[in-house]
C-alpha positions, 0 to 999 in steps of 0.5 A: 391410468389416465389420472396416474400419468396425469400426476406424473407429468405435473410432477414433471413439471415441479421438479422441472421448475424446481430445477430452473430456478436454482440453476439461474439463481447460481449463474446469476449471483455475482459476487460484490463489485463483480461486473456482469457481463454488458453492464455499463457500471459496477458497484465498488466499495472503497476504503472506507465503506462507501459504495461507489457506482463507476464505469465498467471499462475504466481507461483513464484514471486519476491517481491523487495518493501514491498507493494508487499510482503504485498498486496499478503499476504493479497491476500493470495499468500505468498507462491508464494514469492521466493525472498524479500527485508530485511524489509518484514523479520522483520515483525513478523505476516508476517514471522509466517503467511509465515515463509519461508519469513524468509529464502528467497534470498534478491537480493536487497541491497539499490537500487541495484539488485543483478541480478545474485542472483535474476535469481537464484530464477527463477521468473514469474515476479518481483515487483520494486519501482520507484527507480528501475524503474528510474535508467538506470542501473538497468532496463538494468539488468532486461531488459536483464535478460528476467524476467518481471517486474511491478512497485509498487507505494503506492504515495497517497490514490488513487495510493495505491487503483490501486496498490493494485488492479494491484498486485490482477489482476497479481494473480488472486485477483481481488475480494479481491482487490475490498473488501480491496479499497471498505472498505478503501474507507468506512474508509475514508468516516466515518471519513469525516462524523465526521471531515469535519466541523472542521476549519483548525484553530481548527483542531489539529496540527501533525508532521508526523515523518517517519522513522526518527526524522526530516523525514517527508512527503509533502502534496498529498503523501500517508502519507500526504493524510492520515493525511488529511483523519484523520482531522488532520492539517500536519503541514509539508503539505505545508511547504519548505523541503528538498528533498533527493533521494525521501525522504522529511525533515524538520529542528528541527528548523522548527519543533520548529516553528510549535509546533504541538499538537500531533507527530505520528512516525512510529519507536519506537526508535523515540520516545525514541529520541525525549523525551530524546533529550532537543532540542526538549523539548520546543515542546507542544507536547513533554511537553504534552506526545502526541510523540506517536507511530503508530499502528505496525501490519503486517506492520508499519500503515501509513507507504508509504508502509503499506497496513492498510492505512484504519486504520491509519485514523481511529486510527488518527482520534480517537486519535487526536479527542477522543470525535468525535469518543468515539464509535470507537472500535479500538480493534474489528476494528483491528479485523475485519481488520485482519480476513477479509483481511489477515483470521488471528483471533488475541486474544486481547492481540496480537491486544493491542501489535499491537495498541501500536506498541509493539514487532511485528516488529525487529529493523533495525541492 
């Protein structure tokens, strides 16, 4: 008996530490870049692979890209910002609903960090672009400065979603992060219900002008991913163009040869350039009144850096196939958006002048 219950009790005990180790295995395993309760850094894998130790409480941050500026501002974290790149002080909804942006040191200049100006706004972490990212000079400046950095990149539809959901784990966002790709993702989705039976040769052909006239986007990049989300034929998409310090360009004279149907451009003087401009007059889409602007809101839609990439397929899609999408109401679906992600409620008014790309962002001196 003595022996019995000796075996039992050790038996017990087995089972006992058994138990204590698979249960404090599953309390303690953290998923990647989830903070531990008390612990002073995390470990954040940014756009590009790196892993990046930063503070676990970050109240000061340093936005060198616009993706970065945009994105905590929609996580509502603007006022964690300390230094910007100039674009983000020319978008109007961006500095009223965050006016100090307006005031805020530009470290960045081109690709070019002023590091001296940049330490002097003591940030947790700082947010770069491959740019950055790529030139030996400039990560020297930031490696020596102590101050952590991530890498932003908005390089497609997919990468935008991670971006997106990398910058919300930084600032404690991750929910939001989820609600913004779970409803980017139903965008696309809607769109493709209606438009994936369309034949390429019937689809409508659109030059995407980004920026500049003759500037435009390849096929994979974000602009380009959008444009396919939409139903539309890029007309750029697999085309030779001329590739410059990461930017992409067509010749008019291959823009002639496309003659696309509908021309979306993001800057509004582009479209004053290209009606008034005669080399371009032979163009369909000119001859037709289709150069149209695209939305312009807290950011410029479907611009690489813009965070409304949901939008800019739905307001696509609807204008470039009118009858598929009749009962898209682009005015409360801008509604929505903005109460949902960025908590602003916009009168009708104020969202016309954003779909029609009017006042909301200050031209470039």
């Amino acid at each position: 008996m003595k022996l019995q219950r000796n075996a039992i009790v050790r038996s017990f005990i087995i089972i006992s530490l058994i138990l204590s180790l698979l249960l404090s295995g599953g309390c303690n395993k953290q998923q990647a870049n989830e903070p531990q309760a008390g612990a002073d850094t995390i470990t954040i894998t940014d756009c590009i692979g790196r892993q990046v130790n930063i503070p676990s409480q970050i109240n000061r941050i340093a936005c060198l890209c616009p993706e970065s500026g945009y994105a905590l501002a929609m996580f509502g974290k603007g006022d964690k910002i300390v230094a910007v790149v100039g674009g983000l002080q020319r978008d109007l909804i961006l500095t009223d609903m965050y006016p100090a942006i307006k005031g805020l040191p530009v470290p960045k200049g081109s690709a070019v960090i002023n590091i001296e100006e940049l330490v002097k706004t003591k940030p947790d972490v700082v947010f770069v672009k491959s740019d950055t990212s790529s030139s030996e000079a400039e990560t020297e400046k930031l490696n020596k400065s102590k101050i952590p950095f991530l890498v932003v990149e908005f390089n497609n539809m997919k990468g935008q979603q991670d971006a997106i959901e990398m910058i919300g784990k930084v600032v404690g966002a991750t929910d939001k992060a989820g609600k913004y790709n779970a409803y980017y993702q139903k965008c696309i989705d809607r769109v493709q219900e209606r438009v994936a039976g369309i034949p390429q040769e019937k689809r409508v052909k659109v030059y995407h002008s980004l920026n500049e006239a003759i500037r435009t986007d390849i096929k994979g990049s974000l602009s380009g991913d959008w444009m396919q989300a939409a139903g539309a034929f890029n007309v750029s998409a697999n085309e030779n163009l001329r590739a410059l310090e990461g930017k992409y360009f067509a010749s008019l004279e291959q823009i002639l040869l496309w003659n696309p149907d509908v021309i979306l451009v993001n800057e509004g003087a582009v479209v004053n350039y290209i009606y008034t401009n005669k080399q371009w007059s032979p163009l369909k889409a000119v001859k037709n009144k289709q150069v149209l602007q695209l939305p312009n809101g807290i950011s410029r839609w479907g611009h690489p850096s813009s965070p409304e990439t949901p939008l800019a397929v739905l307001w696509t899609a609807k204008t470039i196939y009118p009858d598929k999408f009749a009962d898209l109401d682009m005015v409360a679906e801008t509604k929505y958006f903005y109460k949902e992600f960025f908590s602003l409620e916009l009168s009708d008014e104020v969202v016309n002048k954003i779909i029609f790309g009017e006042g909301m962002r200050i031209a470039r001196q």
